[in-house]
C-alpha positions as CSV (number, residue, x, y, z in Angstrom):
1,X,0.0,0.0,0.0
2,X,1.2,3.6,-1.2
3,X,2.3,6.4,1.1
4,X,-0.1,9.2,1.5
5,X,2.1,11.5,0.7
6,X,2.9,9.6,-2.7
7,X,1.1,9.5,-6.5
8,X,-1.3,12.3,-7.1
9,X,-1.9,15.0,-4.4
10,X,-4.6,15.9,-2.7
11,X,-7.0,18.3,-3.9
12,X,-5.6,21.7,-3.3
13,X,-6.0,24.0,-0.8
14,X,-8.4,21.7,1.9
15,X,-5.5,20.5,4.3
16,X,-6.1,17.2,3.2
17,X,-4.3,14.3,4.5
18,X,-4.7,11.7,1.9
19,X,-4.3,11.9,-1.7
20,X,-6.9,10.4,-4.8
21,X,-4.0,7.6,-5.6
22,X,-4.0,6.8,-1.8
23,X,-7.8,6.2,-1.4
24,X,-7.8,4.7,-5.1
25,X,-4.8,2.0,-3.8
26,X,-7.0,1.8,-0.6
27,X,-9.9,0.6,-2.3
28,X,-8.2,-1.5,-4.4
29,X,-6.4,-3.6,-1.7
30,X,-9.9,-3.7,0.2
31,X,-11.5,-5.3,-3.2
32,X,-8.8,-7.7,-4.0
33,X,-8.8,-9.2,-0.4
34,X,-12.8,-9.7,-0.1
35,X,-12.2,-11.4,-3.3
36,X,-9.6,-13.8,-2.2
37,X,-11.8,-14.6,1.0
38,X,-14.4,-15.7,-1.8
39,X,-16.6,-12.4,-2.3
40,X,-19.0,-12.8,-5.2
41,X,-19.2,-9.1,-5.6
42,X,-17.6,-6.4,-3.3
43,X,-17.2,-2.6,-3.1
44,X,-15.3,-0.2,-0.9
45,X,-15.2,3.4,-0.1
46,X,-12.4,6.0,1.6
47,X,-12.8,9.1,2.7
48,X,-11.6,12.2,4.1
49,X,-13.5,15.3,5.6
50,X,-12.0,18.3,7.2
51,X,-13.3,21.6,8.3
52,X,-13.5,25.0,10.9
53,X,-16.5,25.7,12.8
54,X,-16.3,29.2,14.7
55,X,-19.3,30.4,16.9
56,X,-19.5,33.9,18.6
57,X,-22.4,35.6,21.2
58,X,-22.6,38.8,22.0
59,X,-19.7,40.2,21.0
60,X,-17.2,37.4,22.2
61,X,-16.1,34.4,21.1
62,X,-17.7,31.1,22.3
63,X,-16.1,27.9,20.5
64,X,-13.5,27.0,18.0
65,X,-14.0,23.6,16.7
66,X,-11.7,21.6,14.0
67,X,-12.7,18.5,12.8
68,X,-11.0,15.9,10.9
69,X,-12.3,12.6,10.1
70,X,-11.8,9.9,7.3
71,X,-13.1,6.4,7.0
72,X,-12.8,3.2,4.6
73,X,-16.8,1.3,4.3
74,X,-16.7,-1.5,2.8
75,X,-19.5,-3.9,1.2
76,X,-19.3,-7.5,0.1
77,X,-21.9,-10.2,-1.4
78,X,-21.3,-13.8,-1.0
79,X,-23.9,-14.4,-3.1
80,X,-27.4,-12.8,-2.7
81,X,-25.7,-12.2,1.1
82,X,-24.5,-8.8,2.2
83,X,-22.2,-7.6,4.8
84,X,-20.8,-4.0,5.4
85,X,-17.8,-2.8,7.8
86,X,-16.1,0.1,8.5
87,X,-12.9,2.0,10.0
88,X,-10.7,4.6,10.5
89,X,-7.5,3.2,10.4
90,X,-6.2,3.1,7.4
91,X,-2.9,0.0,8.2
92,X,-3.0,-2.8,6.1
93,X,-4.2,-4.9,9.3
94,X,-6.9,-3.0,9.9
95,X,-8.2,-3.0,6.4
96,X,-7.7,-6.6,6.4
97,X,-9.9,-6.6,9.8
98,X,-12.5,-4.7,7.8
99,X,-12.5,-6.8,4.9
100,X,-13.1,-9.7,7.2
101,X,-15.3,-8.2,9.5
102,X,-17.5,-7.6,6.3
103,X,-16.9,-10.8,4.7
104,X,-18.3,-12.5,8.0
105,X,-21.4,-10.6,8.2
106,X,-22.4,-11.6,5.1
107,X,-21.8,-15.4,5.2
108,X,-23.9,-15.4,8.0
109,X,-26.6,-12.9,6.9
110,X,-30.2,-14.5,5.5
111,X,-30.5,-14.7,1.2
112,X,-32.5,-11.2,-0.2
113,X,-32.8,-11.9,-3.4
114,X,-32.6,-7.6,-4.1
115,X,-29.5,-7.4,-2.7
116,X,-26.2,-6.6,-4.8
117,X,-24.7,-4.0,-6.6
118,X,-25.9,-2.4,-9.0
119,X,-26.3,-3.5,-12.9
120,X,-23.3,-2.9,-15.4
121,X,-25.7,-1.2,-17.7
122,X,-26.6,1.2,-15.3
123,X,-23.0,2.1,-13.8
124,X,-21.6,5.6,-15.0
125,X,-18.4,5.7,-16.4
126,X,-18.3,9.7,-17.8
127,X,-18.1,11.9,-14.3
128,X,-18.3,15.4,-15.8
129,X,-16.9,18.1,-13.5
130,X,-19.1,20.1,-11.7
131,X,-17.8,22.7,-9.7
132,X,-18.5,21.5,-6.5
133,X,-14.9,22.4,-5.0
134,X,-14.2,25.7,-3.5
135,X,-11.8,25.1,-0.4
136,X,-11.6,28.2,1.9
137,X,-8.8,28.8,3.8
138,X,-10.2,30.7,6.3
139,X,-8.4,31.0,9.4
140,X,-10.3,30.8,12.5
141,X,-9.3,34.9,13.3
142,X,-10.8,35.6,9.9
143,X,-13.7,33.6,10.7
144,X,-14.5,34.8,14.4
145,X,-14.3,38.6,13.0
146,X,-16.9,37.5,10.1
147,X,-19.1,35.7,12.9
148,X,-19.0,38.9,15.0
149,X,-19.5,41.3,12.1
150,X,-22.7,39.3,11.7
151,X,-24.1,39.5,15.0
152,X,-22.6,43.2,15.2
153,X,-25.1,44.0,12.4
154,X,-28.2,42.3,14.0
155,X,-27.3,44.4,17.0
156,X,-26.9,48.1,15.3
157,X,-30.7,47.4,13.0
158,X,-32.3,48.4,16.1
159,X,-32.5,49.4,19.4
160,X,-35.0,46.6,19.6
161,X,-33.0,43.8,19.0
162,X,-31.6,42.7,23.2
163,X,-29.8,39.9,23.0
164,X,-28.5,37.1,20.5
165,X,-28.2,33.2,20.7
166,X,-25.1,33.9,18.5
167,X,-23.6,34.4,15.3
168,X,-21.2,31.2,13.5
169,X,-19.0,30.7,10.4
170,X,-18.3,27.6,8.8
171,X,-16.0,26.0,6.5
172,X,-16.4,22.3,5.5
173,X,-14.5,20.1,2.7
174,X,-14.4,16.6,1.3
175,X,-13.2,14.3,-0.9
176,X,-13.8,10.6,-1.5
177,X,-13.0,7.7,-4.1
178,X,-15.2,4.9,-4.1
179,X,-15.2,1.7,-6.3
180,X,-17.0,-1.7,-7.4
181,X,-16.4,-5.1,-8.8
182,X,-19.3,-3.9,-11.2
183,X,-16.9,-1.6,-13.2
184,X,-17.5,1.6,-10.9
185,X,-14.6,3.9,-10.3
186,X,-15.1,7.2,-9.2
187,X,-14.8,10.0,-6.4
188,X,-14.8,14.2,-6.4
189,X,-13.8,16.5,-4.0
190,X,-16.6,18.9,-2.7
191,X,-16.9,21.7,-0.3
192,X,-20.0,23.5,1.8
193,X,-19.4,27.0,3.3
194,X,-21.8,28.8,5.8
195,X,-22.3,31.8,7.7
196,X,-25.8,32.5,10.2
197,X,-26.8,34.1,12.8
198,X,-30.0,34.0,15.5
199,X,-30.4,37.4,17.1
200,X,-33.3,38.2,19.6
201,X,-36.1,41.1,19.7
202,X,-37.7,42.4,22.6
203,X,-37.7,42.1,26.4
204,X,-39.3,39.6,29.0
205,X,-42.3,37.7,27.4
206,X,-42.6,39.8,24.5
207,X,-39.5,38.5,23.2
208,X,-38.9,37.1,19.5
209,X,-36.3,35.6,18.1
210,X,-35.6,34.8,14.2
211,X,-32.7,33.5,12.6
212,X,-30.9,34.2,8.6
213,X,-27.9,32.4,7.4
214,X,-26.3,31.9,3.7
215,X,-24.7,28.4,2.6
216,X,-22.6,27.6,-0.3
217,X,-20.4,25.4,-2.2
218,X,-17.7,28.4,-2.7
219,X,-17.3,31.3,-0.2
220,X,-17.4,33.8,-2.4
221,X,-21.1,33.4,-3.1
222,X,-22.1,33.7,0.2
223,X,-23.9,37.1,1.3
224,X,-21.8,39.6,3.1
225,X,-22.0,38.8,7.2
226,X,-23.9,42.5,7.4
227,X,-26.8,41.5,5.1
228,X,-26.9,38.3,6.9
229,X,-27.4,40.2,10.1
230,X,-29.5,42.4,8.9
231,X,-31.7,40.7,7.1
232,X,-32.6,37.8,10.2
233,X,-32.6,41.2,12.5
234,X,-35.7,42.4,10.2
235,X,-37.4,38.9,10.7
236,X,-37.2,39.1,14.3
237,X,-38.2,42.7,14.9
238,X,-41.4,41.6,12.4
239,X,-42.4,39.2,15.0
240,X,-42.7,41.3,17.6
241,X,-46.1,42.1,19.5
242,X,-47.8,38.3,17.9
243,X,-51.1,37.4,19.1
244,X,-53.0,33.8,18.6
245,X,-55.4,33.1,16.3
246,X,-58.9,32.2,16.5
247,X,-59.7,28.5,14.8
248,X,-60.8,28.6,11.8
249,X,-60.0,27.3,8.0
250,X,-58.4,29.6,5.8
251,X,-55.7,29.5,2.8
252,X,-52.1,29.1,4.1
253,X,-49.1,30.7,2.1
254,X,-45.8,28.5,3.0
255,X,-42.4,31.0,2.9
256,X,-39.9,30.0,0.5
257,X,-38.1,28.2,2.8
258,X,-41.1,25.8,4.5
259,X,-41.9,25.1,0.6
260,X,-38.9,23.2,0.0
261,X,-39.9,21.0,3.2
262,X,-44.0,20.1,1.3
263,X,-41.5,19.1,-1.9
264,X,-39.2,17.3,1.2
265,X,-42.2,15.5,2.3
266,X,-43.1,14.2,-1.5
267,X,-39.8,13.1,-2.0
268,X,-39.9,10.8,1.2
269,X,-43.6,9.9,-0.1
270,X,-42.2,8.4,-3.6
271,X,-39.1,6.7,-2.1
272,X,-38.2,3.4,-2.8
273,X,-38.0,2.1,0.9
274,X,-41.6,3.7,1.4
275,X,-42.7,2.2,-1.3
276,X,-41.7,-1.4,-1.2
277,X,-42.8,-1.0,2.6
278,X,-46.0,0.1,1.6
279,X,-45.9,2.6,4.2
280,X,-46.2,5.8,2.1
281,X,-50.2,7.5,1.0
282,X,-48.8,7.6,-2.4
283,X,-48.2,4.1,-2.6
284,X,-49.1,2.9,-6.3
285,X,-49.5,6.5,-7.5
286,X,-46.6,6.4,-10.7
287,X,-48.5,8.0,-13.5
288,X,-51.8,9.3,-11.3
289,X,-52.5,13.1,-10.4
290,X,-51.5,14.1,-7.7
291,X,-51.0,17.7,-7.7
292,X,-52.8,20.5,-9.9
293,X,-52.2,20.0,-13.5
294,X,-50.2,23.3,-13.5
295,X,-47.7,21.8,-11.5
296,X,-44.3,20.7,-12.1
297,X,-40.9,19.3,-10.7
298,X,-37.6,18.9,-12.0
299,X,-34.7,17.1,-11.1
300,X,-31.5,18.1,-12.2
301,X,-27.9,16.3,-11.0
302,X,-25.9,18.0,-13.1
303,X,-26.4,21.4,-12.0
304,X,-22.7,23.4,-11.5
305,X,-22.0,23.8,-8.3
306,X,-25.7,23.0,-6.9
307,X,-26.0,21.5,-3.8
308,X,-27.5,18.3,-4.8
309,X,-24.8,18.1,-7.6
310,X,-23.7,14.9,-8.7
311,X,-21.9,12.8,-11.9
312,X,-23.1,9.4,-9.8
313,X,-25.3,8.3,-7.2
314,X,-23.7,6.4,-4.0
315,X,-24.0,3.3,-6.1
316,X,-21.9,4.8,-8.6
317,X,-25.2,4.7,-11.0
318,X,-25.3,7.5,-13.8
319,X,-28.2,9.9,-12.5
320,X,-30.3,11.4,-15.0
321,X,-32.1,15.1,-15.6
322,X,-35.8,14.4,-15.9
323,X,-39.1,15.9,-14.7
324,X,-40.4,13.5,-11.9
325,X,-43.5,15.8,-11.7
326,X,-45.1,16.3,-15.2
327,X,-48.7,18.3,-15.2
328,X,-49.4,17.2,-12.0
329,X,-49.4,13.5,-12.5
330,X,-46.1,11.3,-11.2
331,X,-43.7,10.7,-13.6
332,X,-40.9,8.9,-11.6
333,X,-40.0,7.6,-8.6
334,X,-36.5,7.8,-6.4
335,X,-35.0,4.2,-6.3
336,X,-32.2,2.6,-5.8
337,X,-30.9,-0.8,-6.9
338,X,-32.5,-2.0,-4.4
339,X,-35.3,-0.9,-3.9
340,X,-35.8,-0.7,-7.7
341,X,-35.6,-5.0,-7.1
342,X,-37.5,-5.0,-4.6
343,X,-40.2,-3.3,-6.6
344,X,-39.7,-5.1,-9.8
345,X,-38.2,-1.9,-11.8
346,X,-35.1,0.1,-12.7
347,X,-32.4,2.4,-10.5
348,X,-33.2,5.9,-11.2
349,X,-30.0,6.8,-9.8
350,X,-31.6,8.0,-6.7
351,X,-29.4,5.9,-4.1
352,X,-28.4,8.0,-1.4
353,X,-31.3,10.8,-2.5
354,X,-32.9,13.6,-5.0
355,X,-30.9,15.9,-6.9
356,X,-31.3,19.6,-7.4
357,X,-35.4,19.5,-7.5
358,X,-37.7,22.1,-8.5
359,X,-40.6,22.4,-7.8
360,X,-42.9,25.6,-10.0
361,X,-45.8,26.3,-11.9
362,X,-46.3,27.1,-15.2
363,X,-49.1,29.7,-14.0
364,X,-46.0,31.7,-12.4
365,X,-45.5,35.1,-13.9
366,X,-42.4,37.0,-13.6
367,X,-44.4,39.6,-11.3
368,X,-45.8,37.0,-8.8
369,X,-43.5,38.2,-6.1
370,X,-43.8,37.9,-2.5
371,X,-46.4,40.8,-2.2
372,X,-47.7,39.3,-5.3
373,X,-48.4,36.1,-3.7
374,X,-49.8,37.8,-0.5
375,X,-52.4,39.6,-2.6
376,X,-53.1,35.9,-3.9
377,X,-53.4,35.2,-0.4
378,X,-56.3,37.2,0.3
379,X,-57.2,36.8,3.6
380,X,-55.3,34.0,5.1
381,X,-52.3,32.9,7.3
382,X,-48.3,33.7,5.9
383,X,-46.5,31.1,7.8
384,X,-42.7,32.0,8.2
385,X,-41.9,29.2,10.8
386,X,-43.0,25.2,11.4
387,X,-42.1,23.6,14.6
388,X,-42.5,19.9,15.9
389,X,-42.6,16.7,13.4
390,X,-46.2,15.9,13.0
391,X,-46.0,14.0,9.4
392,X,-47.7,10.8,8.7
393,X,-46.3,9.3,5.7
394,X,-48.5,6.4,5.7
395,X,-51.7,8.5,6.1
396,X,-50.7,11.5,4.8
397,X,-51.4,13.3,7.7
398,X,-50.0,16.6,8.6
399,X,-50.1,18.7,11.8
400,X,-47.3,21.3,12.6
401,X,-47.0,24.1,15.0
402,X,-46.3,27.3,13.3
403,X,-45.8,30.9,13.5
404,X,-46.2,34.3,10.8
405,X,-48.6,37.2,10.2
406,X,-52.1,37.5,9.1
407,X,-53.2,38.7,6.2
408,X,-55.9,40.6,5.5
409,X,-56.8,42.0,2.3
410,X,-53.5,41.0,0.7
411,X,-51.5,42.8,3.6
412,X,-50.3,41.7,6.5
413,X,-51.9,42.8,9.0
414,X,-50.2,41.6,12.3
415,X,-47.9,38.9,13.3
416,X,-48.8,35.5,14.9
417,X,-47.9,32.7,17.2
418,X,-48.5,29.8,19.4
419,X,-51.0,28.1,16.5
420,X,-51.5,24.5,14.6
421,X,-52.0,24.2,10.9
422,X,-53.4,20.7,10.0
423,X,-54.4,19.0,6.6
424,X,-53.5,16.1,5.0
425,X,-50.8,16.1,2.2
426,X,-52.7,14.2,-0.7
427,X,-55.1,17.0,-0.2
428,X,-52.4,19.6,-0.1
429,X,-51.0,19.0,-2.9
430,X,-53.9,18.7,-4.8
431,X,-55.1,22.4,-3.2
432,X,-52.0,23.9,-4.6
433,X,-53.3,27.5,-5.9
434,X,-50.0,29.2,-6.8
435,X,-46.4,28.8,-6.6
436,X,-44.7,31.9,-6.4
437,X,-41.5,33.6,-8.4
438,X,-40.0,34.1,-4.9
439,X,-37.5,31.1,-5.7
440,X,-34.9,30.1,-2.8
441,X,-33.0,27.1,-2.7
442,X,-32.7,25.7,0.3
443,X,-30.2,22.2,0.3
444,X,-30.9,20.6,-3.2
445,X,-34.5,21.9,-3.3
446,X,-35.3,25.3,-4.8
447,X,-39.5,26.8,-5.1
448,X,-40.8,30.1,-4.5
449,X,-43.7,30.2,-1.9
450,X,-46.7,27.8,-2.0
451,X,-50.2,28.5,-1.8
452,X,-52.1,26.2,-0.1
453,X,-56.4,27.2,-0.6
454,X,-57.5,25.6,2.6
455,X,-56.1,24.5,5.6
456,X,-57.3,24.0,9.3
457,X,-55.9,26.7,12.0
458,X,-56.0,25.4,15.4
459,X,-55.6,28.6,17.9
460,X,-56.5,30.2,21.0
């Protein structure tokens, strides 16, 4: 086994530790011994993370954290029999422990006819760059005075805003090479940058508090630590002064944000595991309406430098743009190999999740901005915040403490808190009225706000 510090070097500028001809003679050696143990198939994967997490309240430093880990998984078949180890020492011993340890597992695991790697066909042997590598060699000086000149700017919006639950910076990069005894050999470095802050409005039990923060692949996209501050100050002083609701039923408009989390919540719905559990409310439903016919969603892997970016999924399976939503009906699923067995059908590259979705409507206009969409509103509830985890995927049922404004008129008329929206998802899908031009992206899922026409409001 080759030196780390031999063959090709590590991806520049990340600190790394290990080079790509390090992990790619790791993986190797891992392969070669589950196949002389008598491995029908076998695959292995090494890799490296390493990053800088600084946090700061109130004007003073709180924590420093660097972390460093790296770890070799591997997977082997005897057979229709699988077994999967793991560690983090990299010695020849060890990895021969590993090997072992995996190779045991699976002599003594029970037949699944699904299980094994994936099909040769499907495998993806072009891995087109996509810009998901922008290391940041921040030090953590640099990044306390960005975490403070965050907070610092929550602090001077207003007199209003008393006291902060802090302001952080973070820098986080990776790389990896995995391989198969399918014909799969691949890996990319990637990196994911943040800055965020949480500051508070108010006194005694009047008080609010909001949060903001920016996150991206390269740090030179992210917003300036002032807007940052700024901005979640605004959100917080908005808050202030929020009363409870009567119950009722009225039309709910989700922010930008809480959008992403109803397109979250579909993904989960039309998931392989759900589906071959049959514990999902849109079980059977490939090619049956399920939202309004103006609705669509996209997925997209090979988006540069998007967040759900991808030349392979964690099978090493070529992923594939397509529209997974088309005029409401569903178009696709998101399987895996095995889950694609399991159900009698074909990867669609999805192992290990979606990629760069989309959720919009071909009813969106240029125009249908956030005031836009309050004016579509009406009279309703704007819901900036969601708390608890009250989803049902096997019924569809949804129930969610939340926080926003009322509107009234197509204005909003006064902030709100301490309610329950309830529905059930099948239903709110289908009672999708508009998606708004408003589009964030938040993770791999980007939609502009969502308007639901009826929901149940449980208040005061």
């Amino acid at each position: 086994m080759s030196n780390p510090s031999r063959g090709a070097a590590a991806p520049a500028g990340a600190g790394f530790s290990y080079s790509r001809d390090f992990f790619e003679n790791l993986v190797d050696t891992a392969i070669a011994h589950a196949r002389r143990l008598g491995a029908t198939d076998a695959g292995a994967e090494a890799s490296e993370g390493t990053g800088l997490t600084v946090n700061v309240r109130r004007g003073e430093l709180e924590t420093v954290e660097r972390n460093r880990d790296k770890s070799l998984g591997v997977t082997v078949y005897v057979g229709r029999r699988r077994g999967n180890a793991s560690t983090s020492d990299f010695s020849p011993a060890a990895v021969e422990r590993t090997v072992q340890a995996a190779y045991d597992i699976a002599r003594f695991t029970a037949e699944d006819p699904a299980a094994g790697l994936p099909d040769e066909a499907d495998i993806a042997h072009e891995h087109p760059d996509l810009d998901l590598f922008h290391p940041w060699p921040i030090s953590a000086e640099q990044a306390a005075d960005m975490a403070l000149a965050c907070e610092a700017a929550a602090f001077a919006t207003s007199r209003h805003i008393t006291n902060s639950e802090g302001a952080g910076v973070s820098a986080q990069q990776s790389h990896f090479f995995s391989a198969h005894t399918r014909g799969f050999r691949g890996g990319y470095a990637a990196s994911r940058h943040s800055i965020s802050v949480a500051p508070i409005a108010g006194k005694g039990s009047g008080m609010q508090r909001d949060y903001w923060y920016s996150s991206e692949r390269s740090a030179g996209r992210l917003a300036s630590p002032e807007a940052v501050g700024r901005y979640a100050a605004e959100r917080a002083l908005s808050r202030l002064k929020s009363r409870r609701l009567p119950t009722c039923e009225c039309p709910v408009l989700f922010e930008s944000p809480l959008a992403a989390g109803l397109l979250g919540h579909y993904v989960q719905a039309t998931s392989g595991g759900a589906l071959y559990r049959k514990s999902t409310f849109l079980l059977d439903s490939l090619g049956k309406q399920v939202f309004p016919a103006h609705v669509h969603v996209d997925e997209d892997p090979f988006i540069p430098g998007g967040k759900g970016s991808t030349p392979f999924d964690d099978e090493g399976v070529r992923p594939q743009a397509r529209r997974v939503v088309d005029g409401g009906r569903v178009a696709g699923y998101f399987l895996g190999s095995y889950s694609a067995r399991k159900l009698g059908m074909r990867t669609t590259g999805n192992a290990g999740g979606s990629h760069n979705l989309r959720l919009w409507s071909r009813q969106t206009r240029a125009s249908d901005d956030l005031d836009a969409m309050l004016q579509k509103l009406g009279t309703g509830l704007f819901v900036i915040e969601l708390m608890g985890q009250g989803v049902n995927y096997v019924t569809g049922d949804y129930s969610r403490g939340a926080s926003g404004f009322w509107v009234e008129n197509g204005r909003i008329a006064y902030p709100v808190q301490e309610i329950t929206i309830a529905g059930n998802l099948r239903q709110m899908y289908a009672d999708i009225a508009a998606i708004g031009a408003d589009a964030y992206t938040y993770g791999a899922k980007t939609c502009g706000s969502v308007l639901i026409k009826r929901m149940k409001v449980a208040g005061c």
